[in-house]
C-alpha positions as CSV (number, residue, x, y, z in Angstrom):
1,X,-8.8,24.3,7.8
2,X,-7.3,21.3,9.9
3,X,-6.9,18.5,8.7
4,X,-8.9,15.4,10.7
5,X,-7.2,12.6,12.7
6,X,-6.7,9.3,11.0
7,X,-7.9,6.8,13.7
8,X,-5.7,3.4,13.9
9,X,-7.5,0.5,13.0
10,X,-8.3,-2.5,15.3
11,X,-6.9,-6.0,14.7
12,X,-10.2,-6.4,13.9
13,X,-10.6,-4.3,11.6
14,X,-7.4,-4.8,9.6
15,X,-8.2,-8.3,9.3
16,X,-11.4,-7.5,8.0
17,X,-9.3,-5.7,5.5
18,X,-6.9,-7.9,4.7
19,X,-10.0,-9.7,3.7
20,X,-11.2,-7.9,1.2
21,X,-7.7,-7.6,-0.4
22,X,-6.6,-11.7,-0.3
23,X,-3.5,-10.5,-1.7
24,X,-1.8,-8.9,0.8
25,X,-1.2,-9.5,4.4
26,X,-0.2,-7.8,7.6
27,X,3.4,-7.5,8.4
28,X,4.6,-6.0,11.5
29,X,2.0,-3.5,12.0
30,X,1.8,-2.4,8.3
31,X,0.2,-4.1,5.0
32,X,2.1,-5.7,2.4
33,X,1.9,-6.9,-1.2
34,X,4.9,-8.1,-3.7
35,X,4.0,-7.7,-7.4
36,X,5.6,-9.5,-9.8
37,X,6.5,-8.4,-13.7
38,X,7.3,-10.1,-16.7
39,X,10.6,-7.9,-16.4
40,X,12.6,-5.6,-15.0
41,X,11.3,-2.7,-16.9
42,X,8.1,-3.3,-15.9
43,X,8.1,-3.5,-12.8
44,X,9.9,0.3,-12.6
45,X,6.4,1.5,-15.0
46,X,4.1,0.1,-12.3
47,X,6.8,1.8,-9.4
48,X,6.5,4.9,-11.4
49,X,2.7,4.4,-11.7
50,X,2.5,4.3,-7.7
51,X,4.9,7.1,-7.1
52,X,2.5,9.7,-9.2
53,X,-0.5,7.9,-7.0
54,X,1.1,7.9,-3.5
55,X,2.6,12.0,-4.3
56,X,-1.2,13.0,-5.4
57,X,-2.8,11.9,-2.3
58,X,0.3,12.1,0.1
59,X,0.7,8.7,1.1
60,X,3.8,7.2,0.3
61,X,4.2,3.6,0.7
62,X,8.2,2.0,1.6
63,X,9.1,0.1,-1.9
64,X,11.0,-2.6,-2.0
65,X,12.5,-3.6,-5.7
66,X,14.3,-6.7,-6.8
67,X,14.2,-6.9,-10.8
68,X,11.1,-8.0,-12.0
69,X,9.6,-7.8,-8.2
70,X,8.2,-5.0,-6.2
71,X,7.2,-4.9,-2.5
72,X,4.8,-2.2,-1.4
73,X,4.4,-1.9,3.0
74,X,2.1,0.6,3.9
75,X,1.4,2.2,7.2
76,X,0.0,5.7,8.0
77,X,2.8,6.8,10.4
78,X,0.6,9.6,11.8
79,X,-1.9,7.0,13.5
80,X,1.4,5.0,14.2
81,X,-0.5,1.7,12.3
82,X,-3.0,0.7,10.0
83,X,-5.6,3.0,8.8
84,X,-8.5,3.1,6.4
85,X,-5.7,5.4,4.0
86,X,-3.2,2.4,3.9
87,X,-6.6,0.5,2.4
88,X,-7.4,2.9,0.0
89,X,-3.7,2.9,-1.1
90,X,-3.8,-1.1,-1.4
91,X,-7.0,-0.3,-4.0
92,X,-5.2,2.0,-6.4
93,X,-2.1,0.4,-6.7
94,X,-4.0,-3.0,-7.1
95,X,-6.0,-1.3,-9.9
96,X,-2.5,-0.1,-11.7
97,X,-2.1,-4.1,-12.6
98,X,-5.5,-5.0,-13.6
């Protein structure tokens, strides 16, 4: 079985994505969100949280941490840009905070 392309999304569309997710924004052709902790500790229990997420559905997000803060860009380097997957990403690790 093969697996089926990921199509890029339009500007459009990623800013009617951004849209539904006011808290992050579009950075140089990925999505972006910084998280902030009470501590330094955790902030590694959410990156851990996201790491299990991103390995079970094989989308990996680049993570950026500095003490109590952590960055998350997202892009689906197969489409080389935004896709419907860096969305769906953006909804599970928002949910690991609520």
């Amino acid at each position: 079985m093969t697996e089926q392309a990921i199509e890029k999304f339009s500007a459009e569309q990623v800013e009617a994505g951004l849209k539904e997710h006011p808290a992050w924004v579009e950075l140089n052709g990925e999505i972006q969100r910084t998280f902030e902790f009470a501590d330094f500790l955790g902030a590694m229990k959410f990156v851990n949280s996201v790491a299990k997420y991103a390995e079970k559905v094989q989308h990996h997000p680049d993570i950026l941490i500095r003490y109590n803060k952590v960055t998350l860009s997202v892009s689906t380097h197969d489409a080389n840009g935004i896709t419907q997957k860096d969305f769906a990403l953006a909804d599970a690790t928002d949910q690991l905070v609520d």
